[in-house]
Structure formats: structure tokens, C-alpha cells
C-alpha positions in Angstrom: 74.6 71.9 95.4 77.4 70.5 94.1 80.5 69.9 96.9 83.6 71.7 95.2 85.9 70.1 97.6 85.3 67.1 96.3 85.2 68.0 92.1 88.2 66.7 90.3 89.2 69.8 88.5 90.5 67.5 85.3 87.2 66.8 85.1 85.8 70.3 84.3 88.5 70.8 82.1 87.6 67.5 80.0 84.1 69.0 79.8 85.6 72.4 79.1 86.8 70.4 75.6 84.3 68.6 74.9 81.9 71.4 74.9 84.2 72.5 72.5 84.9 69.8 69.9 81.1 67.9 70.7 83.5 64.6 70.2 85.1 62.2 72.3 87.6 60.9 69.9 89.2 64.6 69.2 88.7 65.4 73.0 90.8 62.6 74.1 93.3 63.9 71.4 93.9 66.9 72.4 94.0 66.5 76.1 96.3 63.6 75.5 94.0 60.8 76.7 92.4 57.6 75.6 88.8 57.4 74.8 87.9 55.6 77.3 89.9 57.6 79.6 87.2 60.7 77.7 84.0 58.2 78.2 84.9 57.9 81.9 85.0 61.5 82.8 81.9 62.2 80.8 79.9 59.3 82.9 81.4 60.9 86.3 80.1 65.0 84.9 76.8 63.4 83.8 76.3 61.8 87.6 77.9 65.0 89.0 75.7 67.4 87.4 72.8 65.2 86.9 72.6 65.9 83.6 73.6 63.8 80.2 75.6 66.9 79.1 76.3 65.6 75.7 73.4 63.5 73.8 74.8 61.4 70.2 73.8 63.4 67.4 74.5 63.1 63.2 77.7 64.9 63.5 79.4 64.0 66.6 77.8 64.9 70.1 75.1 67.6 70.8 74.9 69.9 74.1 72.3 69.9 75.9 71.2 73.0 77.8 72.0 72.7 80.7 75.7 72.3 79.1 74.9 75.2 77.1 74.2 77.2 80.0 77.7 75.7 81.3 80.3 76.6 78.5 81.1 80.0 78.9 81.2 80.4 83.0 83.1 77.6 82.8 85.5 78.5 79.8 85.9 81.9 82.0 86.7 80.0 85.5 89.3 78.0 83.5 90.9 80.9 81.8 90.9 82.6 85.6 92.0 79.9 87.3 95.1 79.5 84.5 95.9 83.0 84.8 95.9 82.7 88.5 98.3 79.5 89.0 101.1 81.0 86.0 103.8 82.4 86.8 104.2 85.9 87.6 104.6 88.2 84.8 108.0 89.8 84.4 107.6 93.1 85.8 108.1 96.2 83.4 108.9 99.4 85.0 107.7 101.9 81.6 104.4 100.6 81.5 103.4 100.2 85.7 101.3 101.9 87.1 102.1 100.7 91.1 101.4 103.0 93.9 104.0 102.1 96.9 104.2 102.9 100.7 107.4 103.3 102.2 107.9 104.4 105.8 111.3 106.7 106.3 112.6 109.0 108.6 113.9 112.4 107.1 117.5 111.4 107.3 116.1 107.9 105.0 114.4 110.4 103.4 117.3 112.5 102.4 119.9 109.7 102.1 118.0 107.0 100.2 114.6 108.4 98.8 116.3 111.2 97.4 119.0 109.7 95.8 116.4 107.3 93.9 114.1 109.6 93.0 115.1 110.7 89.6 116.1 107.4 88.2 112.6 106.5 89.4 110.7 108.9 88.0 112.8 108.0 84.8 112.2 104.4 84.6 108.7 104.1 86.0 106.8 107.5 84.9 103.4 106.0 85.8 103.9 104.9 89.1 103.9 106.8 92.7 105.5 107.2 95.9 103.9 107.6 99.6 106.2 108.2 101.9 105.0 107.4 105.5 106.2 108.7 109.1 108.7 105.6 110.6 106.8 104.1 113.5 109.2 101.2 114.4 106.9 99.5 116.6 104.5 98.8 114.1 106.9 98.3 110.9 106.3 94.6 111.4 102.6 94.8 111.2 102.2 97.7 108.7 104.3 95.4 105.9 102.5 92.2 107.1 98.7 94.1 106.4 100.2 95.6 102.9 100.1 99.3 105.0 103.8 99.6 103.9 105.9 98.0 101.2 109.1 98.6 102.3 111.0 100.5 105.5 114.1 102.1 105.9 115.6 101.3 109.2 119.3 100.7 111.7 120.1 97.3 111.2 120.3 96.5 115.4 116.5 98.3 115.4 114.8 96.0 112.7 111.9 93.9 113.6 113.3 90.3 113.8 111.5 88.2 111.2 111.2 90.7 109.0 113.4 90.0 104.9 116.3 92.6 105.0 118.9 94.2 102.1 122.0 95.9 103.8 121.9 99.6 102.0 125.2 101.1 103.5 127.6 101.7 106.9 127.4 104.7 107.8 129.8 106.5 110.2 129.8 110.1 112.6 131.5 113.4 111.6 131.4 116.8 113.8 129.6 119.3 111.4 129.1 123.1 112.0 128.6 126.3 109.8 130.9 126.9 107.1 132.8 129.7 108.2 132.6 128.6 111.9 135.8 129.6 114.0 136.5 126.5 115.6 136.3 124.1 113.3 139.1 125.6 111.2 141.1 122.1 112.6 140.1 118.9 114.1 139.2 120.0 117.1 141.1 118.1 120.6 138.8 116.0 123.0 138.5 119.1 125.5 137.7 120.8 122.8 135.1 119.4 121.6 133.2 118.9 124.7 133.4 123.3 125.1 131.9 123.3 121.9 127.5 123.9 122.0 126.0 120.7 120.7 122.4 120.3 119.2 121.2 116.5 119.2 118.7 114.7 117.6 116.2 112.5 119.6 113.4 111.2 118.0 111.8 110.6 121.2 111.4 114.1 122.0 113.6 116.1 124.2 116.2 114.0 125.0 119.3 115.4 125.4 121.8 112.5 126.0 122.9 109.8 123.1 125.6 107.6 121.7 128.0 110.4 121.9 127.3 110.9 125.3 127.1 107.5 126.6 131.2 107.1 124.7 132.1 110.4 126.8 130.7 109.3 130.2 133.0 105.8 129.6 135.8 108.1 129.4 134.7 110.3 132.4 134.0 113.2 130.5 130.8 115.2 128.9 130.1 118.0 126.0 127.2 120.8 126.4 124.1 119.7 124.3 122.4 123.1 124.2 119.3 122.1 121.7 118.0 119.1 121.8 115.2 118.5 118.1 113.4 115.6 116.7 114.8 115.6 113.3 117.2 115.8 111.3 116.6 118.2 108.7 116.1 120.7 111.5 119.8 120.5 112.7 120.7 121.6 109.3 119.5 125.2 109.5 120.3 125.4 113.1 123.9 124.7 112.3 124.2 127.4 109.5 122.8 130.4 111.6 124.4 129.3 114.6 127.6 128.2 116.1 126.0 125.5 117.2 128.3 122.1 116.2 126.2 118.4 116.1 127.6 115.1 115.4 125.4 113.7 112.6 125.9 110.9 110.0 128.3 111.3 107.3 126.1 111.3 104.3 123.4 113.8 105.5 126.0 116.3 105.0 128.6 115.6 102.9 128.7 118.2 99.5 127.0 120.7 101.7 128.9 124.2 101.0 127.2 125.6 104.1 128.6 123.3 106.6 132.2 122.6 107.1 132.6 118.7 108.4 135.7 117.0 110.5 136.1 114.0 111.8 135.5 114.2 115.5 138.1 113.8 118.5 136.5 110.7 119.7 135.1 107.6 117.9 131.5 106.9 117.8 130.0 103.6 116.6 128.8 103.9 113.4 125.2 101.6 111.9 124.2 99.7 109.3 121.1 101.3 107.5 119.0 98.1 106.3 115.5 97.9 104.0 112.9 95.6 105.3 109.8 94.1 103.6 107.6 91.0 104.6 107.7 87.7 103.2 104.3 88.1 101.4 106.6 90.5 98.9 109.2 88.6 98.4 108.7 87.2 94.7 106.6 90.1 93.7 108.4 91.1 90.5 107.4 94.8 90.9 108.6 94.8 94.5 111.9 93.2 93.2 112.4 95.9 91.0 111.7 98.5 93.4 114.3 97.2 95.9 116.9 96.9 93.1 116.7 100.2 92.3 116.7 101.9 95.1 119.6 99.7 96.2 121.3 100.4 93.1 120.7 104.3 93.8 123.4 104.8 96.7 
């Protein structure tokens, strides 16, 4: 058994040649040695192999079979190994055929998947999309083990460690139905705090959050009277209702059945980020797919 920790790989690609040109003098020539350099390697293979390898003959040098029964699984491990140490191929988004994993919420789902999906479609017709349920405590490990490729995520909730791409800043506006009587005006502080409020906890149930916290500082507090786990719901609650919910600017903006206004007190906005793990990098595919949905918003 031969001890591949311990085979000079230049050695297998001198035989590689000389199996193919069955002469030292040319061998050296194209591999850019001397002959002796060529005679040297071929002594080492015949005393790794235990084999002469190459016997003189009339024209040249003459296999032998157990070299024979060498050239082509080892012209096919070269040609592996070669393709396996170039560099990466430049990635081309017509002919792919990728199958990504991204993890979103429905509000990443509605303000960045959404928003990608046509030029997508357009550029890479052969690829596909799997969109996951978020499950921040396991983003981390999902990207590391290739579960996910990319997640959409608050900036201050990220994993630490994890490679990051700013998408946008988004801010809080008060939202209600269209045609809903108080929300003719920006509404005052007292106001707003009579108003019914649905909030969004992903959690489940909760029916306190950033709004609230900003209220209690100034000694004050709203009636939340629906409390839902996403986003999406709040929508149709809102235009049946006269319900009111503060909700990120750009899950409702150009939505005729909501009227929007910028609420009587200010809420900290976020940072929406994409994450990925190291292992993806310099994947030219992934590179593409992070430009482009970054160059979608």
C-alpha cells in the first residue's frame, strides 16, 4: 500500500507525461526540466511502485503493464485534481441551475423577496427559491451546515460572527384603513394613545413593544386591542377595521387601502441586514445572489 501522505505529487505528474510521450528527453521538455531532473523521478516511481514502469525500447521507452494499467486513472485524478485547485468559474446567472435556501420573515418576505423576484426570475430562469420560516436561534448553525444560504434579519438581532450586507433603515409610521375617520390628520400624542392598536409579536401574544416601552418613558400608554404573530395579518385587520398599528414604513407604503402618517411620537427605527457564513463567501453564485437582491431595493 502505497503511503499518499508521503507521494510527491510532481512525481505523478512526471509519470503522467512520460506515459504520454514514452521519452525522457521530450518529457523533460515539456515539464520544463532537465533530463536528469526526468531520470530522477522515474528511479523514485520505479522504487515507489515497485515496478520499472518504462523499459528502453527501438523507439523511445515502452510501458509496461503495470503502467498501462496506470495511465488513465491517473490522467483522470490529475485532470480532477486540476479542476479542483483552479479558480472558481465565473458564475453565469442564464445558464444556473442553483437551488437556494433563504430564511425570511413575511415582512423580509414582502420587503426584500418580493421586490427581487422578477429580476430574478429574469436573469436566472433555471434556478429556484426556498424560502424558510426565520428561526433566529439557529440562523448561525443553519448557514454554517449549508441548511440556509442567506437570512434576512435586524441588524442589533444578528448572530455575531456571522458576514453581513446592510439592505436598508427603516423607520415607524401609524397606518389605518383608508377612509378611517381619525387619521384624516396627524393625530396628537393623547390621541394616539385612544386610538385601538393591533401589534405584532412574533413570540405569540405579547401585547407590549418598542412603542410601548417609548410611552411608558414618557408616563403614558395606548390600548393594544389585538395582539398577531405576523405581519401580513395586520394588513387585513386594518382594512376591515378601525383598528390603527404602527408598522414599518415600507410594508405599506403605495398601499391604496391604508392611509399612513407619521406618528405623534418617535420610535427607533432598524437596520434590516443579510447574513451568510464564511464558507459562502467567494462562492461566485452566492455573490451574485446577494448583489442582486441588494441591488433590488
Amino acid at each position: 500500500m502505497i503511503n499518499l501522505r508521503s507521494l510527491d505529487l510532481n512525481l505523478l505528474v512526471t509519470l503522467d507525461v512520460l506515459l504520454a510521450e514514452h521519452n525522457v528527453t521530450r518529457a523533460a521538455e515539456r515539464l520544463h526540466f532537465s533530463q536528469p531532473s526526468i531520470s530522477v523521478h522515474l528511479a523514485k516511481l520505479r522504487d515507489i511502485f515497485g515496478d520499472p514502469l518504462l523499459l528502453p525500447g527501438p523507439r523511445g521507452m515502452r510501458p509496461t503493464a503495470r503502467a498501462e494499467a496506470l495511465r488513465e486513472p491517473l490522467r483522470q485524478a490529475l485532470e480532477a485534481l486540476s479542476l479542483a485547485v483552479s479558480p472558481a468559474a465565473a458564475f453565469d446567472p442564464a445558464r444556473a441551475t442553483n437551488t437556494w435556501r433563504v430564511a425570511a420573515t413575511d415582512y423580509g418576505e414582502s420587503t426584500i423577496l418580493l421586490p427581487a423576484m422578477a429580476g430574478l426570475r429574469r436573469a436566472a430562469p433555471g434556478t429556484r427559491l426556498a424560502v424558510l420560516e426565520m428561526a433566529p436561534p439557529h440562523i448561525a448553525r443553519q448557514a454554517e451546515q449549508g441548511i440556509i444560504d442567506l437570512a434576512f434579519h435586524t441588524s442589533d438581532g444578528a448572530p455575531p460572527g456571522m458576514r453581513h450586507r446592510l439592505l436598508f433603515k427603516e423607520r415607524y409610521v401609524l397606518a389605518g384603513r383608508a377612509s378611517h375617520p381619525r387619521l384624516k390628520r396627524k393625530p396628537t400624542l393623547k390621541q394616539f394613545c385612544e386610538l385601538e392598536h393591533v401589534i405584532v409579536s412574533p413570540d405569540g401574544g405579547g401585547f407590549s413593544g418598542v412603542t410601548d416601552k417609548v410611552l411608558a418613558e414618557a408616563g403614558m400608554t395606548r390600548r393594544v386591542a389585538l395582539s398577531v404573530p405576523h405581519f401580513l395579518f395586520v394588513i387585513s385587520a386594518l382594512t376591515g377595521t378601525d383598528l390603527v398599528a404602527m408598522l414599518p414604513e415600507r410594508l405599506v407604503r403605495d398601499n391604496p387601502a391604508l392611509r399612513v402618517v407619521a406618528p405623534p411620537v418617535d420610535i427607533p427605527g432598524y437596520e434590516m441586514v443579510m447574513l451568510w457564513h464564511e464558507r459562502s463567501q467567494r462562492d461566485p453564485a452566492h455573490q451574485w445572489l446577494r448583489d442582486h437582491i441588494a441591488g433590488s431595493l
